[in-house]
N, C-alpha and C positions, 0 to 999 in steps of 0.2 A: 207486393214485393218491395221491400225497402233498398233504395242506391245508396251503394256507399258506406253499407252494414259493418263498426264498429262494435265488438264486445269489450267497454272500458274496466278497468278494477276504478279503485276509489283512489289509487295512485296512481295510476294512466288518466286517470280525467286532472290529478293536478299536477301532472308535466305537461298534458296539454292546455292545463292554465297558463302556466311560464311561458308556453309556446305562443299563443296568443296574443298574451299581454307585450312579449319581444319585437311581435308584429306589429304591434297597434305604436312601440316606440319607435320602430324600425320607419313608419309611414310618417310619423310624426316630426319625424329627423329630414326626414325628405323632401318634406313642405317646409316646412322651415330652409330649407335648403335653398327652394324656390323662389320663396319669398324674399332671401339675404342677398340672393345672386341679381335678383329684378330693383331691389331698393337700389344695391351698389351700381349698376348701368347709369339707371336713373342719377343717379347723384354724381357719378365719375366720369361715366363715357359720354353721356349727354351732353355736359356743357360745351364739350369739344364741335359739336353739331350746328354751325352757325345759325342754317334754318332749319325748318322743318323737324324742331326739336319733340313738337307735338303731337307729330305721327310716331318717335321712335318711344317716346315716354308712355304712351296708350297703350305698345305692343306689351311693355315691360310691368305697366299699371296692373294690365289685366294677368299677366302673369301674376304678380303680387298677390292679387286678388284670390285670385285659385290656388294658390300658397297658401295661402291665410284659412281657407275654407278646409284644404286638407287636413292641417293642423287640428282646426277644432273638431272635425271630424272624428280623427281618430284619439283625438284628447277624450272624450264623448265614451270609443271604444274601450278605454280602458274602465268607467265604470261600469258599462255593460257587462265585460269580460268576469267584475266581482258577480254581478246579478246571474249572469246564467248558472254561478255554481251555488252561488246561495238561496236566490231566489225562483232557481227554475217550475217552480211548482205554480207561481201567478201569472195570471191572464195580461196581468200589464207586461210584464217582461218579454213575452211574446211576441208583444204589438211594438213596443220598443224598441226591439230586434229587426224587426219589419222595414218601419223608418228609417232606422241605422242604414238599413243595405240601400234602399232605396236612394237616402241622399249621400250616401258613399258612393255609389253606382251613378247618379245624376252628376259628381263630382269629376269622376273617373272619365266619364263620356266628354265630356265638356274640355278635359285636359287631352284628350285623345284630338279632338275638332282643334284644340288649341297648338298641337304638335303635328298634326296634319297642313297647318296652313303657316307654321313658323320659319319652312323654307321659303315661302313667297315672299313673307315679312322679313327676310335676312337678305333677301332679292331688294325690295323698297329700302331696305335702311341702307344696303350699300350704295344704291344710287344718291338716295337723300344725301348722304357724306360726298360723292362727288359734286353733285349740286353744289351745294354745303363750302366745299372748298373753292370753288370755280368762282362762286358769284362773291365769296371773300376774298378772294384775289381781284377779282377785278374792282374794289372798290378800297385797297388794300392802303391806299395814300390818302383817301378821301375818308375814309370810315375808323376811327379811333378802336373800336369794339372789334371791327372786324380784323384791323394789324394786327390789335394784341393776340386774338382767338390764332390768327393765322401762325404767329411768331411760336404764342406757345405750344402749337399743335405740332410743329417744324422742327422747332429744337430739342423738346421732350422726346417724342417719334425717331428723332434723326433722319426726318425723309424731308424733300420737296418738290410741291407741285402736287398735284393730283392722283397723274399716273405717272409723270416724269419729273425731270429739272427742269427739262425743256419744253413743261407748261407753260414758264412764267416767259418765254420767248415768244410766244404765240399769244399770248393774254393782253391788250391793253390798257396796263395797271399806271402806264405812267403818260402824263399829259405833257402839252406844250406850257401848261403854268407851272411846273418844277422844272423842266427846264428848257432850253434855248435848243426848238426845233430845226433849226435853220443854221446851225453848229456846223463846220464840215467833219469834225469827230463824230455827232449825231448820224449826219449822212452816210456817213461811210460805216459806220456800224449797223444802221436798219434794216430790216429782213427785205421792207416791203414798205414802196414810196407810201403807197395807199395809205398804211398804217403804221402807228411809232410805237413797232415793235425791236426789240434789242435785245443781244445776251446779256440782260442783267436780271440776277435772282437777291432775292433779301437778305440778310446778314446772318437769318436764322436758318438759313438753307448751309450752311459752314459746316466740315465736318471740327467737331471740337479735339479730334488727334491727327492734323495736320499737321508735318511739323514746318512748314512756311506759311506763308501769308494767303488768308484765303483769296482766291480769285473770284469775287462775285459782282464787283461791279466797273469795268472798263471807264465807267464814268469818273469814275471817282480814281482809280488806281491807273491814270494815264501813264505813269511810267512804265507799266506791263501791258500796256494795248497791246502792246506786236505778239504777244501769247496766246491773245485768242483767235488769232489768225494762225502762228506759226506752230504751238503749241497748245491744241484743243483739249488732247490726252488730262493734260496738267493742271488745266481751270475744271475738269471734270473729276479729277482724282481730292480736289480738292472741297468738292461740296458731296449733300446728301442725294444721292442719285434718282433711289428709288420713290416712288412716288406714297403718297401719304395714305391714301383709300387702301390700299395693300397693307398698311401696318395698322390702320386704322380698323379694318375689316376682319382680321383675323382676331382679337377675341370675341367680337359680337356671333362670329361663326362658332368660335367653342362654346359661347355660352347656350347658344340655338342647339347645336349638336348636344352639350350636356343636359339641356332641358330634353332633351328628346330622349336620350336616354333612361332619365329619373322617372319623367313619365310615363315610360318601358316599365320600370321597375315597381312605378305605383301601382298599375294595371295587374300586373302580374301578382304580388302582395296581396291587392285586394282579393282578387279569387280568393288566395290561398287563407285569408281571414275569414271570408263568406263560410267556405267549407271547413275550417277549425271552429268555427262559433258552433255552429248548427250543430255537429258532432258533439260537441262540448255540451250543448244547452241539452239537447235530445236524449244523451246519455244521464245528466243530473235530473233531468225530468223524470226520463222512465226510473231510474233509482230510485224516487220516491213513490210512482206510483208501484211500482214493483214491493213497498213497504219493506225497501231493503237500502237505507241507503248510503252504508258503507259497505254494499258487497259490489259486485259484479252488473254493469246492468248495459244495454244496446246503446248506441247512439250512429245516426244516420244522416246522409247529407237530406235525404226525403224516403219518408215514408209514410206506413200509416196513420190518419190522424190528420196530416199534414194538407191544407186546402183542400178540407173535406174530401180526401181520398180515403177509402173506409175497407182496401182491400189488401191482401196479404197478411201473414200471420199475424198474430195477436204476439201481445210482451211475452206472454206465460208458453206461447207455444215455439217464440225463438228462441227464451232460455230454457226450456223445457223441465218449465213447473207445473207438476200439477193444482188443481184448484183447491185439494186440501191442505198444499202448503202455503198456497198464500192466503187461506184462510187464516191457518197458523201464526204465517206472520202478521198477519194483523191483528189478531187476537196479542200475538206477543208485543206491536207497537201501544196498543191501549194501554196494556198492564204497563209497559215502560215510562209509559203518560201518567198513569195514574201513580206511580212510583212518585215519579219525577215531583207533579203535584201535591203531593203527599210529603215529599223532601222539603219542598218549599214553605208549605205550609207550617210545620213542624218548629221551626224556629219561632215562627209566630206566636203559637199555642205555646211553646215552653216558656218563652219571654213573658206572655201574657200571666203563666200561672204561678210563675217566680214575683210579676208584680201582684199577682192576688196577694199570697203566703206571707210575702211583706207586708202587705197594706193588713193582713189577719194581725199576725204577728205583735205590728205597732200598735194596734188597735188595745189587743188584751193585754201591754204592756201598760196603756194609758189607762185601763179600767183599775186594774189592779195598785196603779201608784193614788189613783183618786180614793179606794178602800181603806189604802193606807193610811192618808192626808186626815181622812173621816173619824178613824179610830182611833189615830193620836189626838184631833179636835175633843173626844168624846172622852177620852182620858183627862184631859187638862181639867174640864169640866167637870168630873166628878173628884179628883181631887179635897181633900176637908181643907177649911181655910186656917190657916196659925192665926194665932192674935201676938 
């Protein structure tokens, strides 16, 4: 008993060529997809990542990787896609078809493991980026790579701090060598004797459509001290509130959720190519063994034939021929052969006896001009001589 029992014409097998080969561009488009969206991380949102740039570049590596492997994959299927309809009759194409699924299917499995564990991986990279910001703030006066990285995460972003403004309040980013601990403006601003901590944030934490003077460092803008005592609202209306990992975290999340998706969608494709090929090949096969093959002929997702399964009707008894007409037609594919052979042949033989006819032709031209040469020689010669 054949699954999946298709009866194709010779026009249904090549829409579901187009069908196919749509698929196999359709998959092709999607790894590629993979691939563009894992470079671009890599190259855009990484550098932003102060540490730990090398756990987030692996995640996106090996996406690439399995992007790349789709691609050729189904790059692959599209000449398959010509072999099943032209060459369904040989043993390689077969075995061809075989491997195709198999490292289509190895591929497909592998993206599935890879989208199964990309919420963990979206878990790691968000902490990595607080990490990431935390330990570049605290090094923010002392580290040249880590200011710029911070400055231009801050003012691109429009956020500061971490999760708040009032990270950089809690953060020990500024020592007693920039400035004079012992200030009574320093005193009387610090959160906490222990530590010289203070409300001051970096100039890149501003929002850039204020329309006054940003409020961000008390140190420096001593004439507005009495505002961030009297006036909190005001130095807070004035910078980027919200924190960085928040603006930072949400497209690494779309792009995790969109991988998630596409890899939905590869999954799902790939069946739907597994079971279009097999139909596709199974029908142009039986059309030939059937010695009909522009008419009508079965194609099935498995049947008989198939891993030596050898039970359920026969071709002749699902389209219901009997055996003296596919004698018929194969008596009629011979004579069609021998035609055919015979057409071929013909040009050959005629060329050849057009060159005989000429080569005759010139021949008895050349005899007949030497006869002539000979009997004029033999006239001159017999001539009587004048005196």
């Amino acid at each position: 008993m054949a699954i999946g029992l298709f009866k194709l014409s010779k026009n249904q097998r090549k829409s579901l060529t187009g069908i196919f080969f749509v698929l196999n561009v359709l998959e092709v488009l999607l790894g590629a997809t993979i691939t563009g969206i894992s470079i671009y991380v890599c190259l855009a949102i990484s550098p932003m990542i102060i540490s730990e740039k090398t756990e987030i570049n692996f995640v996106f590596v090996v996406y690439a990787i399995f992007g790349g492997n789709v691609i050729i994959n189904w790059l692959i299927g599209l000449k398959i896609c010509q072999k099943c309809v032209n060459q369904a009759h040989k043993k390689s194409t077969k075995s061809l078809l075989l491997v195709w699924y198999c490292a289509g299917t190895n591929a497909v499995i592998t993206l599935l493991i890879i989208a199964n564990m990309s919420r963990k991986a979206n878990k790691h990279i968000i902490k990595s980026m607080k990490n990431s910001i935390q330990g570049g703030m605290k090094t923010y006066l002392s580290d040249f790579e880590s200011k710029e990285t911070i400055d231009r995460i801050q003012y691109e972003l429009e956020c500061c701090g971490f999760e708040s403004y009032k990270d950089w309040y809690e953060v020990e980013w500024i020592d007693g060598t920039i400035i004079n601990a012992k200030s009574p403006l320093v005193e009387e601003l610090r959160f906490d004797q222990s530590k010289l901590t203070m409300p001051i944030v970096p100039w890149s934490c501003c929002k850039v459509d204020f329309p006054l003077q940003c409020l961000h460092d008390p140190l420096q803008q001593v004439g507005f001290t009495n505002i961030w005592v009297d006036e909190p609202n005001t130095v807070s209306d004035s910078l980027n509130t919200k924190g960085c990992v928040e603006k930072m975290k949400a497209p690494i999340g779309w792009v995790i959720d969109g991988f998630i998706m596409i890899i939905s969608a590869i999954v799902f494709l790939h069946i739907i190519i597994i079971l279009a090929s097999r139909i596709l090949y199974t029908s142009s096969r039986n059309a030939i063994l059937l010695y009909d093959p522009e008419g009508t002929s079965p194609g099935w997702v498995f049947g008989r034939g198939d891993c030596g399964y050898a039970r359920g009707k026969t071709l002749t008894e699902i389209m219901g021929i009997t055996n003296e007409i596919l004698e018929q037609r194969i008596i009629e594919q011979k004579r069609k052969e021998r035609l055919k052979a015979k057409e071929e042949a013909t040009p050959k033989k005629s060329g050849h006896s057009e060159y005989t006819t000429s080569s005759k032709t010139t021949g008895i031209v050349e005899r007949l001009k030497k006869k002539t040469h000979k009997k004029e020689d033999k006239a001159h010669e017999e001539e009587p001589k004048t005196t």
